[in-house]
C-alpha positions as CSV (number, residue, x, y, z in Angstrom):
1,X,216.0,-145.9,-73.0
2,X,215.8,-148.0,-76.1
3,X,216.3,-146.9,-79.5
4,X,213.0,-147.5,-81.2
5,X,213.1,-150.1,-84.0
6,X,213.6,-150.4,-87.8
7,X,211.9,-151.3,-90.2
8,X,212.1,-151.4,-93.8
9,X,209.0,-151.6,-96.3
10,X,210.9,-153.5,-99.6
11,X,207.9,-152.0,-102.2
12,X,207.2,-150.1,-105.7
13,X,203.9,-149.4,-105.1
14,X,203.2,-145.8,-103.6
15,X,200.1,-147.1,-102.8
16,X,201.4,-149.4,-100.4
17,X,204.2,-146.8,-98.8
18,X,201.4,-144.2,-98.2
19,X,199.6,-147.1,-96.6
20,X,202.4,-148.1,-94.2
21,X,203.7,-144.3,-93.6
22,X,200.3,-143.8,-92.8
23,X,199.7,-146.3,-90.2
24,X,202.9,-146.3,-88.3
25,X,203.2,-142.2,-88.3
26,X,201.4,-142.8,-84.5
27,X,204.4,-144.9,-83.3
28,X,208.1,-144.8,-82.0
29,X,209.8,-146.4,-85.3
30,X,212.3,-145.8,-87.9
31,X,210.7,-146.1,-90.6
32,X,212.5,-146.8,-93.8
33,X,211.4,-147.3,-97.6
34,X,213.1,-148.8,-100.7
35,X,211.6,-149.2,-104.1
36,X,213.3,-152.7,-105.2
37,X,215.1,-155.2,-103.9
38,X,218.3,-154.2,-105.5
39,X,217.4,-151.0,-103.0
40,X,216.5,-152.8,-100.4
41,X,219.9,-155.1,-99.9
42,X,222.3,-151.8,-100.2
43,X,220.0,-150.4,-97.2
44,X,220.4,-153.6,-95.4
45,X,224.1,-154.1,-95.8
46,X,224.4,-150.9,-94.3
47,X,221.9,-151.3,-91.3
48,X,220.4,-154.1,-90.4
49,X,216.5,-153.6,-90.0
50,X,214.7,-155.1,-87.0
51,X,211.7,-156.2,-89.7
52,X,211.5,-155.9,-93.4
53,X,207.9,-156.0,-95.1
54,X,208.7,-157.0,-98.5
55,X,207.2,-157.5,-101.6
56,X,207.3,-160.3,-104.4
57,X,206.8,-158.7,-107.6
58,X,209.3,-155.5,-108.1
59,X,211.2,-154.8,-110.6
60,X,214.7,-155.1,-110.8
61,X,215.2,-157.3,-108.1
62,X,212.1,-159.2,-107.4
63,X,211.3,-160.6,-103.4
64,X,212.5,-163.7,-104.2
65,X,215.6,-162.6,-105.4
66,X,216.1,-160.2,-102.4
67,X,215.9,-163.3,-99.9
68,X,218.3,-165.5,-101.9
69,X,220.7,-162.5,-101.9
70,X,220.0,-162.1,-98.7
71,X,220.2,-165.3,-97.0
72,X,223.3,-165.5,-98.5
73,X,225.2,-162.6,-97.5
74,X,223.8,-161.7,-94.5
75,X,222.5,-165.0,-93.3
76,X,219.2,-163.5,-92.0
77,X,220.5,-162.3,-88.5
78,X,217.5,-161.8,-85.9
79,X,215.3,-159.9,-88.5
80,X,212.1,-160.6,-89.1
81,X,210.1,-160.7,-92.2
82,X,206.5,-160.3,-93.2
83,X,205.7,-161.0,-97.2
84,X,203.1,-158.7,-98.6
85,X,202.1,-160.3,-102.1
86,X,198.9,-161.2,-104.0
87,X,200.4,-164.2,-105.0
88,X,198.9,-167.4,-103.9
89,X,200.5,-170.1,-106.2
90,X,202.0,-173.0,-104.5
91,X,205.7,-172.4,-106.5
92,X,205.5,-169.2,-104.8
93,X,204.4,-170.5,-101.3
94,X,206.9,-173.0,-101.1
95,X,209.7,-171.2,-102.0
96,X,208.9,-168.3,-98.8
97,X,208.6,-171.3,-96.7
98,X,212.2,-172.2,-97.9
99,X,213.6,-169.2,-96.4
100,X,211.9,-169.7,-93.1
101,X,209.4,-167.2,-93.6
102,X,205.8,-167.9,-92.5
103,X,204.0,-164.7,-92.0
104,X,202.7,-162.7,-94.8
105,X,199.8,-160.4,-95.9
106,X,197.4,-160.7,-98.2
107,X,197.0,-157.9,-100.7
108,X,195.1,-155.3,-100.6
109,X,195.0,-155.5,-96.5
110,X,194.0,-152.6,-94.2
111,X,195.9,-150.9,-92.1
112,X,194.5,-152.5,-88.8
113,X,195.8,-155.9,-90.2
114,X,198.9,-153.8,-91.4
115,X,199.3,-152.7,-87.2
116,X,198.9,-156.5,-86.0
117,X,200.6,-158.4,-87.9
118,X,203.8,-155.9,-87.0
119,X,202.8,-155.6,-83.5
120,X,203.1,-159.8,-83.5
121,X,206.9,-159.7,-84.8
122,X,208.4,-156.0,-83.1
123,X,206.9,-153.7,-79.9
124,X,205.1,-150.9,-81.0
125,X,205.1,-147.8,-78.7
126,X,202.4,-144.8,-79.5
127,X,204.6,-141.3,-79.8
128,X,203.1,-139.6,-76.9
129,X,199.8,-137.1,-77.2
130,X,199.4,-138.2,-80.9
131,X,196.3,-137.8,-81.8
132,X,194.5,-139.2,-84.5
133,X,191.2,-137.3,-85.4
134,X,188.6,-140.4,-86.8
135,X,187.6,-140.8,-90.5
136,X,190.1,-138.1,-91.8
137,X,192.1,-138.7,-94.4
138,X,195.7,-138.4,-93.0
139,X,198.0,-137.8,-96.1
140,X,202.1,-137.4,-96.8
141,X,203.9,-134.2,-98.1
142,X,206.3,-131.4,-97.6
143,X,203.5,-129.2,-98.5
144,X,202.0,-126.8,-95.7
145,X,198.6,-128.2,-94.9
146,X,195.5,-126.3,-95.4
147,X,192.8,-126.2,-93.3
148,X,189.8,-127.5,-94.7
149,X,187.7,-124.1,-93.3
150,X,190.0,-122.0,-95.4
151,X,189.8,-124.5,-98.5
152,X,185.9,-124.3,-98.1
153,X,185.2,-120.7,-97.7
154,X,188.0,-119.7,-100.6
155,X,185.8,-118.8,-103.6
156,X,186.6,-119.4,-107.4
157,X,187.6,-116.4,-109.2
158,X,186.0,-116.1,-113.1
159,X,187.5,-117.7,-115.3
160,X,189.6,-119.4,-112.9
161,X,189.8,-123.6,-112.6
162,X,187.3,-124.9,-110.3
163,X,188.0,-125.1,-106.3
164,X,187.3,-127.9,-103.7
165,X,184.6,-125.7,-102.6
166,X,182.7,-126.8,-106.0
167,X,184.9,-130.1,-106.9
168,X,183.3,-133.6,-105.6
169,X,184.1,-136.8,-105.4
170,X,180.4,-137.8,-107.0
171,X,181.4,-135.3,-110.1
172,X,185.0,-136.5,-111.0
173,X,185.3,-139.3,-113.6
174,X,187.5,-142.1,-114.1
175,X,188.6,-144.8,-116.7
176,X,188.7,-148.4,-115.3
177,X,190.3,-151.1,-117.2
178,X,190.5,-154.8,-115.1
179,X,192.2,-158.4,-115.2
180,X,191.4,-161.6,-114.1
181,X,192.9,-165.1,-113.9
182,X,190.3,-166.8,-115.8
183,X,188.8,-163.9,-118.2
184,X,191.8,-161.7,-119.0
185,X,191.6,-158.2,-119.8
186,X,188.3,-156.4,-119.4
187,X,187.1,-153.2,-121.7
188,X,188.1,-149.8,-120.2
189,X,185.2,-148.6,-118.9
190,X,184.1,-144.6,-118.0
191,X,182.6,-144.3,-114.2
192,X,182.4,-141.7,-111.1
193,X,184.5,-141.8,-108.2
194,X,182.3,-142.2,-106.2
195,X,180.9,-145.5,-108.4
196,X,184.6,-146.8,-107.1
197,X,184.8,-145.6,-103.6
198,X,181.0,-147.1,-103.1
199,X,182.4,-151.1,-104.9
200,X,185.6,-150.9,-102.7
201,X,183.6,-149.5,-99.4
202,X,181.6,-153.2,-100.0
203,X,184.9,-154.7,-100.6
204,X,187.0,-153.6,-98.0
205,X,184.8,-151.9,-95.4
206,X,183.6,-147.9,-95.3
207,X,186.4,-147.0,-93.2
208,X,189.2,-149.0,-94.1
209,X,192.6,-147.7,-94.4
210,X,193.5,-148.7,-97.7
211,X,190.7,-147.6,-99.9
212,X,191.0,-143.8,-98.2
213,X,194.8,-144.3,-99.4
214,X,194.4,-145.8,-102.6
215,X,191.9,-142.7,-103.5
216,X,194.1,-140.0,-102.1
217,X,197.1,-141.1,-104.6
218,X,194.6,-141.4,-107.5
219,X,193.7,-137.8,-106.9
220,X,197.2,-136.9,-106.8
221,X,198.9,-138.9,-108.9
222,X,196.5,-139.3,-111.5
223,X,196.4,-143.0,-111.7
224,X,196.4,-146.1,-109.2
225,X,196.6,-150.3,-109.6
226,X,194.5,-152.6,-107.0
227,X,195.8,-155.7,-106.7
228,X,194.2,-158.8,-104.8
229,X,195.2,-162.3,-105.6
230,X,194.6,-163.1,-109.7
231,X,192.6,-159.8,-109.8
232,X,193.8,-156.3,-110.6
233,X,192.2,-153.3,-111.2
234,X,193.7,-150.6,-113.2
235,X,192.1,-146.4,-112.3
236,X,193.2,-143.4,-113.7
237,X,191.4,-139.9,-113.6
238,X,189.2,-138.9,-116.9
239,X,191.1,-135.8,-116.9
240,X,195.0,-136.2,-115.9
241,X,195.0,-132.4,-115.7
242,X,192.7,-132.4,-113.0
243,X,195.0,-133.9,-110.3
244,X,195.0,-132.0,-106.9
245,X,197.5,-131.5,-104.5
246,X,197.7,-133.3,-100.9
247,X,195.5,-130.5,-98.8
248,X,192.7,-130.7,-101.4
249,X,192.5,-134.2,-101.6
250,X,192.3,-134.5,-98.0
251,X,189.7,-132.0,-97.5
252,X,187.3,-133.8,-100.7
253,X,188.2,-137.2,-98.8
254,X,187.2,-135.9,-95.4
255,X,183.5,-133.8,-96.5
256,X,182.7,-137.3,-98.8
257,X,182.7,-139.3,-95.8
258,X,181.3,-136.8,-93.9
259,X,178.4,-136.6,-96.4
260,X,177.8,-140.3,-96.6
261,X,177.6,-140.2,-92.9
262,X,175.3,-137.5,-92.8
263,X,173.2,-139.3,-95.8
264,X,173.6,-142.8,-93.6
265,X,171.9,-140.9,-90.4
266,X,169.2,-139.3,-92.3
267,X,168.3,-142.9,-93.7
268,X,168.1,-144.2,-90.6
269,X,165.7,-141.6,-89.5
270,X,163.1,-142.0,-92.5
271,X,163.0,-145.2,-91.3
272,X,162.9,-145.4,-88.0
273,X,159.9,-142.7,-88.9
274,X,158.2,-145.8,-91.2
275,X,158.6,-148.3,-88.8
276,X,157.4,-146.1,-85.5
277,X,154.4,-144.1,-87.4
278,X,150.9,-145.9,-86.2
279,X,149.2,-147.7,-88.3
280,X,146.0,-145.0,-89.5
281,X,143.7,-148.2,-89.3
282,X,142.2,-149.6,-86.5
283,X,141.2,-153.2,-85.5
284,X,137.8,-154.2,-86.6
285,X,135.6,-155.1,-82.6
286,X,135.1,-158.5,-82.3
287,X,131.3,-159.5,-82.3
């Protein structure tokens, strides 16, 4: 039997790790993270990784610097690389196609572009009966998990903080503060959650992989960066005290969907209503 491959993910954003962790959970890999480059070479010197998904902008020891290091102590070998940057000047371009790189992914990128690109560059084998239940928010931790009955049905004591039985995604408020190429830095500015989730759902599609990921680390780590090319978006929580740990997240992610879909169905009903009802007047005869 073959040992199932390695891979590395060469990133600082724990955005992006979730992301990856996230999507590859389902399949036979070794899956293996470092936050820098300078991380990333000790792992490599040590074991060589069948594919390394790097980044470009790190600190430390930027991607750039990781392939020059690379390339010249370890010559490349037979592993392959997939670049995962934002950046889209021509310095940069040109210098990846120096190093005989070719394949990269555009940031932010969902997790179906995430499986294909791999798939292209290493075989990827599903762990056998892993199931994956649709539109649920699949999260990482040591913690336990909760189920999301028990979450729902525990009621808030008096006095006590409020539970995910009365917490929703529509109520909790964020600061966003962005930057562009062209404009610079736009004024903070106070929204919902569910103001974001709705822009990024037109964005990036309802269901895609990234935006349930980039929520689920706001909510639990307070604060998260989108980046996409010369845009980037910084999002932190109103209330830093109000972060919530992994089970809870997961269960506000799963009934927000869950309501929109609910919300999306009932729409579709009124009008399907509008457009079937007869019209109450009738044709005048024709003399």
């Amino acid at each position: 039997m073959t040992s199932s491959p390695t891979l590395l993910c060469i990133d600082d954003s724990k955005l992006v790790q979730s992301l990856v962790s996230r999507e590859l959970e389902q399949y036979h890999v070794q899956l293996h993270f470092a936050n820098d480059g300078s991380e990333g070479l000790d792992f490599c010197l040590s074991e060589t990784p069948d594919l390394v998904m790097l980044d470009l902008r790190m600190p430390r020891m930027d991607g750039i610097e990781f392939l020059k290091k690379w390339k010249a102590e370890l010559g490349f070998s037979d592993t392959r690389f997939i670049i995962m940057t934002s950046e889209t000047s021509r310095d940069i371009v040109e210098q990846i196609v120096s190093f005989g790189i070719s394949d990269y992914i555009a940031k932010p990128f969902s997790g179906n572009t995430l499986i294909s690109r791999i798939s292209q560059h290493i075989p990827l084998k599903l762990r056998e009966n892993h199931i994956r239940i649709p539109h649920t928010p699949r999260l990482f931790s040591s913690q336990p998990r909760v189920p999301a009955t028990q979450i729902a049905q525990s009621a808030p004591k008096p006095g006590a903080p409020a539970s995910p039985a009365t917490i929703t995604l529509r109520t909790i408020r964020v600061l966003t503060k962005k930057t562009d190429g062209d404009r610079g830095d736009h004024p903070s500015e106070e929204i919902s959650l569910h103001e974001i989730i709705s822009k990024y759902q037109v964005l990036l599609g309802v269901r895609n992989a990234y935006l349930t990921t980039f929520i689920a680390v706001l909510l639990q780590e307070g604060k998260v960066c989108i980046e996409s090319g010369k845009f980037s978006e910084r999002i932190q929580l109103l209330d830093r005290k109000s972060r919530i740990d992994e089970p809870t997240a997961a269960f506000l992610l799963a009934r927000y969907f869950e309501e929109q879909r609910a919300e999306s169905q009932m729409d579709s009903r009124s009008t399907q209503r509008i457009v079937l009802k007869p019209s109450s007047r009738t044709a005048a005869p024709k003399k």
